[in-house]
C-alpha positions as CSV (number, residue, x, y, z in Angstrom):
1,X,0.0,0.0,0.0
2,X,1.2,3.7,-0.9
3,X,2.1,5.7,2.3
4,X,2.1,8.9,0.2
5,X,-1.6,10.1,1.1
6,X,-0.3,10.2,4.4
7,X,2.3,13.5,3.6
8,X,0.2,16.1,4.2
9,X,-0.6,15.1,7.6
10,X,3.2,15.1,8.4
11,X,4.6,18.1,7.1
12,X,5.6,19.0,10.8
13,X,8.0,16.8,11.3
14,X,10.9,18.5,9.3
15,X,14.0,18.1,10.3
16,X,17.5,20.1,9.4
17,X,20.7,18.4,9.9
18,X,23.5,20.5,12.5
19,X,26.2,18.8,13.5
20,X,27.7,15.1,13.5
21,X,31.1,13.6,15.5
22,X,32.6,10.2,15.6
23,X,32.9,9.2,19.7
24,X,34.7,6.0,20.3
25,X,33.7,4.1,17.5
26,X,29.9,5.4,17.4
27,X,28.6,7.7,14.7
28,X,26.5,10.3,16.4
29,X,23.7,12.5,14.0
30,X,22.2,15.0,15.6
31,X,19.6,16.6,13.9
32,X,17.1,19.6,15.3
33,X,14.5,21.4,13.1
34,X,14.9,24.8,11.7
35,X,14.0,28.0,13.9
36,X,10.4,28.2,15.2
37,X,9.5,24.6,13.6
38,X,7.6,22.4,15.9
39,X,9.1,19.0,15.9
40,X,12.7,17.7,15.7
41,X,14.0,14.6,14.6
42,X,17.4,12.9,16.3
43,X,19.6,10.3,14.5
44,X,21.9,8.0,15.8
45,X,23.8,5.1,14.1
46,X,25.9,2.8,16.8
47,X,28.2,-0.3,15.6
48,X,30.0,-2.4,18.2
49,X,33.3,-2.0,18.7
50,X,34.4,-5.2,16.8
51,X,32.7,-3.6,13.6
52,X,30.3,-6.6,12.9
53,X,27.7,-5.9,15.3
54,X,24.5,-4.9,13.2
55,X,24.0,-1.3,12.8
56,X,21.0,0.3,14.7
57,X,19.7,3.4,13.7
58,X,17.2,5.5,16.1
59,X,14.9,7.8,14.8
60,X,12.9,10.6,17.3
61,X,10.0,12.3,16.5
62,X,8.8,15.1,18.4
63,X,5.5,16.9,17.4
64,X,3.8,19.5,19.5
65,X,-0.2,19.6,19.9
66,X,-2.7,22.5,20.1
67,X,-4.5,20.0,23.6
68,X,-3.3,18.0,26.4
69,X,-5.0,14.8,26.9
70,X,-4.7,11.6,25.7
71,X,-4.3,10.8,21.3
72,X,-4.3,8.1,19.5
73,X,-1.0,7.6,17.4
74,X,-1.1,5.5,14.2
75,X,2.6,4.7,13.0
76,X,2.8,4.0,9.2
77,X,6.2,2.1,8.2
78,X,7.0,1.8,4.7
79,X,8.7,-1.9,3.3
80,X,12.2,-1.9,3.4
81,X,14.9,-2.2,0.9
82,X,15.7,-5.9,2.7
83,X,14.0,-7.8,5.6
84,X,14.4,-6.2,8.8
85,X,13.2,-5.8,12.0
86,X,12.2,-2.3,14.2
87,X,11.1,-1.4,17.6
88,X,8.6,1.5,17.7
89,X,7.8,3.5,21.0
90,X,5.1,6.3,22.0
91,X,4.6,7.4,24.8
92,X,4.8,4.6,27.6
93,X,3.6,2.0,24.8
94,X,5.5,0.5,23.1
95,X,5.4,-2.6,19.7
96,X,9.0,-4.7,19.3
97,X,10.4,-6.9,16.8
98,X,8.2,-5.8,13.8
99,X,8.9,-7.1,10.7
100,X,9.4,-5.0,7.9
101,X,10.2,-6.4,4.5
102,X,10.3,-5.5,0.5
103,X,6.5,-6.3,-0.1
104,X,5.5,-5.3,3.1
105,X,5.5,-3.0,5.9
106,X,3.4,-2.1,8.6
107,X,0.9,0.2,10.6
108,X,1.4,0.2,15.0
109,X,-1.3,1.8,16.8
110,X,-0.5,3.6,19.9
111,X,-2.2,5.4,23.1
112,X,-0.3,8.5,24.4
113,X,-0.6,11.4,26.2
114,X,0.8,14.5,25.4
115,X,3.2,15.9,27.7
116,X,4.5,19.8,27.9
117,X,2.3,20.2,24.7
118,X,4.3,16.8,22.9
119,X,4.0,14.0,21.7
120,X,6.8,11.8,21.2
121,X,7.6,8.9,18.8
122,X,10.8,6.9,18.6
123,X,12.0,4.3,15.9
124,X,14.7,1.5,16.6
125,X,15.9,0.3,13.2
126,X,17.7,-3.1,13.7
127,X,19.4,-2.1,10.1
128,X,19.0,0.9,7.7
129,X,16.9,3.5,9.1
130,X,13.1,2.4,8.6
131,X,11.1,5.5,7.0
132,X,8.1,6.3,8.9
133,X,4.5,8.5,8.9
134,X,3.0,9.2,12.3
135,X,-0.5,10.5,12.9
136,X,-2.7,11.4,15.9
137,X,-5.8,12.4,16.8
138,X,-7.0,13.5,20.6
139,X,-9.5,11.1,22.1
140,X,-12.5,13.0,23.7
141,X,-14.9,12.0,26.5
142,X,-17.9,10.9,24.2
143,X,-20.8,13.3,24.8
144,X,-23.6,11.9,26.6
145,X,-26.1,13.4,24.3
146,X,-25.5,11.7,20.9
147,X,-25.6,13.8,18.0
148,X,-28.6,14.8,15.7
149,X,-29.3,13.6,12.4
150,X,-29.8,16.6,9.9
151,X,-29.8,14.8,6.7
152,X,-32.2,14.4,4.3
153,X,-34.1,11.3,5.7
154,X,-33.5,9.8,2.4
155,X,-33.0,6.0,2.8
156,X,-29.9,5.4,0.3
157,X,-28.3,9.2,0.3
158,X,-25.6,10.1,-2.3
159,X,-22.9,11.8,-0.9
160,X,-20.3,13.9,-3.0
161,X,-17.2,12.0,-4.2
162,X,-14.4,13.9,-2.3
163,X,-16.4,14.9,0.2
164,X,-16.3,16.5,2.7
165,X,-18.2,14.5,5.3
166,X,-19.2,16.4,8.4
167,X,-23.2,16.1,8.0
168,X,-25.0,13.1,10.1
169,X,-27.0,11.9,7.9
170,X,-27.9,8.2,9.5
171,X,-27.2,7.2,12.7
172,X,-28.4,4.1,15.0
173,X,-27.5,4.9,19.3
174,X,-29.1,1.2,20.3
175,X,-31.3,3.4,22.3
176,X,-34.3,1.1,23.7
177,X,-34.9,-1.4,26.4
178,X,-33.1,-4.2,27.5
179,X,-34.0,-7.2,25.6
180,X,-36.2,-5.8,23.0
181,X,-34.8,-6.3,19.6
182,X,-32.7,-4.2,17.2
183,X,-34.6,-1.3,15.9
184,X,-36.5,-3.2,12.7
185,X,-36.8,0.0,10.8
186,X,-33.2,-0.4,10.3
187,X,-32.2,-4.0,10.8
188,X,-32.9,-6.9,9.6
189,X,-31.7,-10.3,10.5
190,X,-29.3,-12.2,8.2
191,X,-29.2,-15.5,7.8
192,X,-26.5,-16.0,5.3
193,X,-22.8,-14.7,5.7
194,X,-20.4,-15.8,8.1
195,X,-16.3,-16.0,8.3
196,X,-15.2,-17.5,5.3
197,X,-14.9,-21.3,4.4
198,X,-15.7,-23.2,7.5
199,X,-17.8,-21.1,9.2
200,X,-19.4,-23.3,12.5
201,X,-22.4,-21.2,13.4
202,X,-25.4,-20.5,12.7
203,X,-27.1,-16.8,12.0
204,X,-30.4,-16.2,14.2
205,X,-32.8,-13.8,14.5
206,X,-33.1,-15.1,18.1
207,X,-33.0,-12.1,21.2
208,X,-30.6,-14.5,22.3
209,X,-28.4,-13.4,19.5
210,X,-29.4,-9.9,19.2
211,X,-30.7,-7.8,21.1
212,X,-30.0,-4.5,23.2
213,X,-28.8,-4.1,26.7
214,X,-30.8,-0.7,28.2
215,X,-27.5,0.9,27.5
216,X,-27.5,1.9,24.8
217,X,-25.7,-1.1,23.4
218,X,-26.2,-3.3,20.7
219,X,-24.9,-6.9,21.8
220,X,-24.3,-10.1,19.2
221,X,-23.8,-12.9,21.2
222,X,-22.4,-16.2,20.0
223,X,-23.6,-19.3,21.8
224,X,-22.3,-22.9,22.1
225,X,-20.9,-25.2,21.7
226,X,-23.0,-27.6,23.2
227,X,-25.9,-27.3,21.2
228,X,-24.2,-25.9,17.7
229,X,-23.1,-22.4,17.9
230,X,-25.4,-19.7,17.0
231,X,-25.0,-15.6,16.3
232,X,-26.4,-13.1,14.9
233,X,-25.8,-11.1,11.5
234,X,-27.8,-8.1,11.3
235,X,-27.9,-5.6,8.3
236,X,-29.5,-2.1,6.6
237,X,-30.6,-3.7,3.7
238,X,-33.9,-2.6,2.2
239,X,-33.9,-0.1,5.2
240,X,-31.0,2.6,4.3
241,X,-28.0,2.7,1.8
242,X,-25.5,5.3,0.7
243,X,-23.1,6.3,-1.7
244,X,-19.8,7.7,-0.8
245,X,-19.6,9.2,2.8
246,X,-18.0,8.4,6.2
247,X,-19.0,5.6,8.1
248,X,-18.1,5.0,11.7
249,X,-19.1,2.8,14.5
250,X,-18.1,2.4,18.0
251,X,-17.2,-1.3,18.7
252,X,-15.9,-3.3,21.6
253,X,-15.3,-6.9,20.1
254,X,-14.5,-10.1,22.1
255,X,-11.3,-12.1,22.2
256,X,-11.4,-16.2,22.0
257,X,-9.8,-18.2,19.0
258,X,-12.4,-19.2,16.1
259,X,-14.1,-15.4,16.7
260,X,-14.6,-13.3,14.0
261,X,-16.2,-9.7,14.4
262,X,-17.0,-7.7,12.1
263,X,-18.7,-4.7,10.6
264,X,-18.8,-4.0,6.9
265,X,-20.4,-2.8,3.5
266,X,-22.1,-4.9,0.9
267,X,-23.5,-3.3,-2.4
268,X,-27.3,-3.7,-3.0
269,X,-27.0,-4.8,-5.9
270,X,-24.7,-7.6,-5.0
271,X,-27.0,-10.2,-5.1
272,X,-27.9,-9.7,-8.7
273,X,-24.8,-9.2,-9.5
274,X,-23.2,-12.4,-7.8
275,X,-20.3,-11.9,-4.4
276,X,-18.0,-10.2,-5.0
277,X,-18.9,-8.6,-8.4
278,X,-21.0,-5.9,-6.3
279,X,-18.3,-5.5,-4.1
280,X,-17.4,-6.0,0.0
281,X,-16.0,-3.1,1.8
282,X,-15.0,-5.0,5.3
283,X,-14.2,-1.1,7.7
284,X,-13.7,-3.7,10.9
285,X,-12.8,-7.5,11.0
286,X,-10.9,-8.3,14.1
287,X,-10.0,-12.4,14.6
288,X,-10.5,-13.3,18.5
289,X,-6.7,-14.9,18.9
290,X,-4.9,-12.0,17.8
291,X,-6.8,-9.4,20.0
292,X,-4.2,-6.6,19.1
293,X,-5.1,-6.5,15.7
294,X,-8.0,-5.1,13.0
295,X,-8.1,-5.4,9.7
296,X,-9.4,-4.0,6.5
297,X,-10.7,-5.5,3.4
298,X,-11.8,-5.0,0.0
299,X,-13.2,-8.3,-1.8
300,X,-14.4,-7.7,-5.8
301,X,-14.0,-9.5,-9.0
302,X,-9.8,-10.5,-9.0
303,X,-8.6,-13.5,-10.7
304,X,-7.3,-16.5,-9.2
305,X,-7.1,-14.8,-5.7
306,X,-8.4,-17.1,-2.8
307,X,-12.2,-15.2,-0.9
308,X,-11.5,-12.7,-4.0
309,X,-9.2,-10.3,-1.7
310,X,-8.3,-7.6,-3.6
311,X,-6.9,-5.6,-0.7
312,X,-6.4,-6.2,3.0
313,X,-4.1,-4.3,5.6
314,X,-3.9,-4.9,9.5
315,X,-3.2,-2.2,12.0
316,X,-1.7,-3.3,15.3
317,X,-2.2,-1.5,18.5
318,X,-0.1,-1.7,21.2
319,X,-2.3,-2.6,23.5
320,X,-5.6,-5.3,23.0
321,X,-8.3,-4.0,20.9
322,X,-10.8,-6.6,22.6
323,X,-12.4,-6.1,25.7
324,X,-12.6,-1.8,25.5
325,X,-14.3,0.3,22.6
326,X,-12.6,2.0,19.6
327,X,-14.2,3.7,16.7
328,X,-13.6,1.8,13.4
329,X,-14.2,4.1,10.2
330,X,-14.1,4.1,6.7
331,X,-13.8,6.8,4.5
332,X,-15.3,6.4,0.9
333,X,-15.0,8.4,-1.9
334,X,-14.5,8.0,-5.6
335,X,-11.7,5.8,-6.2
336,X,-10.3,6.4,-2.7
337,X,-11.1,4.3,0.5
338,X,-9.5,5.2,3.5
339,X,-9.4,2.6,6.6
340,X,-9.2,4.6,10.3
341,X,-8.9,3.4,14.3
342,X,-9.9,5.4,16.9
343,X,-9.8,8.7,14.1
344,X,-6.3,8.3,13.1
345,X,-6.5,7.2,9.4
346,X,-4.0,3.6,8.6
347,X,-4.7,2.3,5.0
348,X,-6.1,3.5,1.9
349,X,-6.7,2.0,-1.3
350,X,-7.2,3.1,-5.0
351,X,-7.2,1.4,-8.0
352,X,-3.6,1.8,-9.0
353,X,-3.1,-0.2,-5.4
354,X,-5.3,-2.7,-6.4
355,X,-3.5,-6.0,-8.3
356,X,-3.3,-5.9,-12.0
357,X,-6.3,-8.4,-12.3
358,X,-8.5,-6.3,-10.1
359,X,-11.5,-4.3,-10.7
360,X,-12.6,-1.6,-9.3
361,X,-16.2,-1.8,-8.5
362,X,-16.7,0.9,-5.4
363,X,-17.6,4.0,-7.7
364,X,-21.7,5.2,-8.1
365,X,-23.6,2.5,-6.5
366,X,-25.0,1.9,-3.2
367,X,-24.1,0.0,-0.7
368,X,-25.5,-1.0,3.6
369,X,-24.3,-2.0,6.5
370,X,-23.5,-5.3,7.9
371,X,-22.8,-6.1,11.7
372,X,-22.0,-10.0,12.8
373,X,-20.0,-11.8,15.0
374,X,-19.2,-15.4,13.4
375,X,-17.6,-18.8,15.4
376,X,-14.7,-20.5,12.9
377,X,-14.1,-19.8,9.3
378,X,-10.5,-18.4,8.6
379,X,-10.1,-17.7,12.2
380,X,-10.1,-21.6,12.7
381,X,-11.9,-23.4,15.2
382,X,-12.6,-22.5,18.8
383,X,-10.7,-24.2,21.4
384,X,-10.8,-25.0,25.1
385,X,-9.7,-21.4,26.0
386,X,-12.3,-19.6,24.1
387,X,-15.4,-18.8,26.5
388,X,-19.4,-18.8,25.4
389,X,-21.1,-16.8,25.0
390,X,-19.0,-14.5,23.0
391,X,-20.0,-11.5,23.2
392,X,-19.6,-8.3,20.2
393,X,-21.2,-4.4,22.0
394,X,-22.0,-2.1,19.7
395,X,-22.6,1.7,20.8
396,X,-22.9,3.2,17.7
397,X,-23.2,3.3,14.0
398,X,-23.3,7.0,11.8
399,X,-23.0,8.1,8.3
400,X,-21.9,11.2,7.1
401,X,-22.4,12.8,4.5
């Protein structure tokens, strides 16, 4: 995946090289940025004193922010000229031992809090120096008053196709009493869908499955195994679409091997068309045995590509993912999708990112939104340590517009 859309959001962190000194056997860069800039990067290259110890090269960067509080940092390494391994820190958090290679490289998500009006990230390049994006965004206290709609009302809006996407147009707060069903003027229960080839359960429409807490909540609840497992898959279809916009949704998914939660888009007229030629826009699909981890997906006509992925990147947080709420998003415009946690943005695809035998299918046609929590599929099967129920909260879903 291209890193370049990510430039503009780091234009800050210049640097301007000052002085550098050999000390016993170490080459020491120091770098500082140029009078009145706001961040500053430091450089240092160390070799043992034998000369064959690898070289490791430490990058800083400093950024300051207009709030104090706590952000969430989304570091973007690009691949590598050859396989090698970084450690990334932020704040107190911090991800070791990540892989970086040619084809690939990788996103870390991170929680920190700004100190003296800074954030700080720091690099550990067991090699070359890795080159690196960092974004943030400040997590607020939710309101408790959820905002208003002010759309249309229409039931399958079209947004523009490079937005911008501040207006609520559609939103769903799981406001209602405990046990009484999703609200059925927007959902409706699924029974097809699951996680892939070897699925185990068993969609629903069951209150056992899915139904809300009092809350505010949504909760999917997967049951077994003694009597087969069953969920829930719950979806917009018939009841509202859209076309191009911001979707978000505030998620607290379980951990447990053999889960798969997720939330995603599916085009209307995908049924007519035949999966995938409509198109699948997965925004969240987080696998219950690596509980650090979400991913994003794109699934459309492709040839000879197992599940007819045509794009798929992971971000990895420092901390787990399960067991506490972030907001998943997707941003879709005209031949641009753009994957975010917690409002920090960490993949995008286009069609030039898309495989040579890929085709683009996202452009001018609606598409609705898909909740489910799934037992088995490509997560593999549940094991002894994996608890039922299973349990996927939802707080919110909204679309702007």
């Amino acid at each position: 995946m291209s890193l370049s859309s990510r430039r503009t959001r780091t234009r800050a962190w210049r640097t301007k090289l000052l002085a550098s000194a050999t000390v016993a056997g170490s080459v020491i860069v120091a770098c500082a940025t140029a009078a009145g800039s706001p961040a500053h990067t430091a450089v240092a290259a160390a070799r043992g004193s034998t000369g064959t110890s690898p070289v490791t090269q430490t990058t800083i960067r400093t950024k300051r922010v207009r709030a104090p509080g706590t952000y969430s940092v989304v570091v973007a390494l690009t691949p590598t000229k050859a396989d090698e391994s970084v450690d990334v820190y932020a704040g107190s958090e911090s991800q070791t031992n990540v892989q970086l290679t040619p084809a690939e490289g990788a996103s870390l998500a991170f929680t920190a809090r700004a100190h003296a009006g800074k954030l700080s990230v720091r690099v550990v390049s067991h090699g070359p120096a890795a080159k690196f994006t960092v974004a943030s965004a400040l997590q607020k206290t939710p309101p408790v008053t959820p905002p208003a709609v002010t759309g249309t009302g229409s039931t399958s809006p079209t947004g523009p196709p490079t937005g911008p996407y501040n207006t609520l147009v559609w939103s769903d707060e799981f406001t209602g009493a405990a046990g009484s069903p999703p609200n059925p003027l927007n959902w409706t229960a699924d029974s097809g869908g699951g996680c892939g080839p070897g699925t185990l359960s068993t969609n629903t429409p069951a209150l056992a499955n899915a139904q809300l807490d009092g809350s505010g909540h949504l909760v999917i609840t997967a049951t077994g195994p003694a009597a087969g497992y069953t969920t829930a898959q719950i979806d917009t279809d018939g009841r509202f679409s859209f076309t191009y916009g911001r979707i978000a949704a505030r998620i607290d998914v379980p951990p447990g091997q053999g889960l798969c939660s997720a939330f995603w888009l599916l085009a209307d007229d995908g049924e007519a068309l035949g999966w995938p030629n409509g198109g699948e826009m997965d925004a969240m699909e987080a696998i219950g045995n690596l509980p650090q981890v979400s991913h994003g997906f794109l699934h459309g006509p492709i040839a000879n590509i197992f599940n007819d992925e045509q794009f798929g990147q992971a971000v990895t947080s420092a901390t787990p993912l399960a067991g506490s709420y972030h907001t998943y998003a997707l941003t879709w415009q005209e031949n641009s999708l753009t994957w975010s946690l917690d409002g920090v943005p960490f993949a995008r695809a286009t069609p030039a990112t898309l495989p040579s035998s890929a085709k683009w299918v996202f452009n001018g046609h609606p598409f609705h939104i898909v909740l489910d929590l799934a037992v088995g599929g490509w997560p593999g099967n549940p094991d002894a340590s994996t608890l039922f129920p299973a349990t996927m909260f939802v707080d919110w879903v909204r679309v702007y517009q």
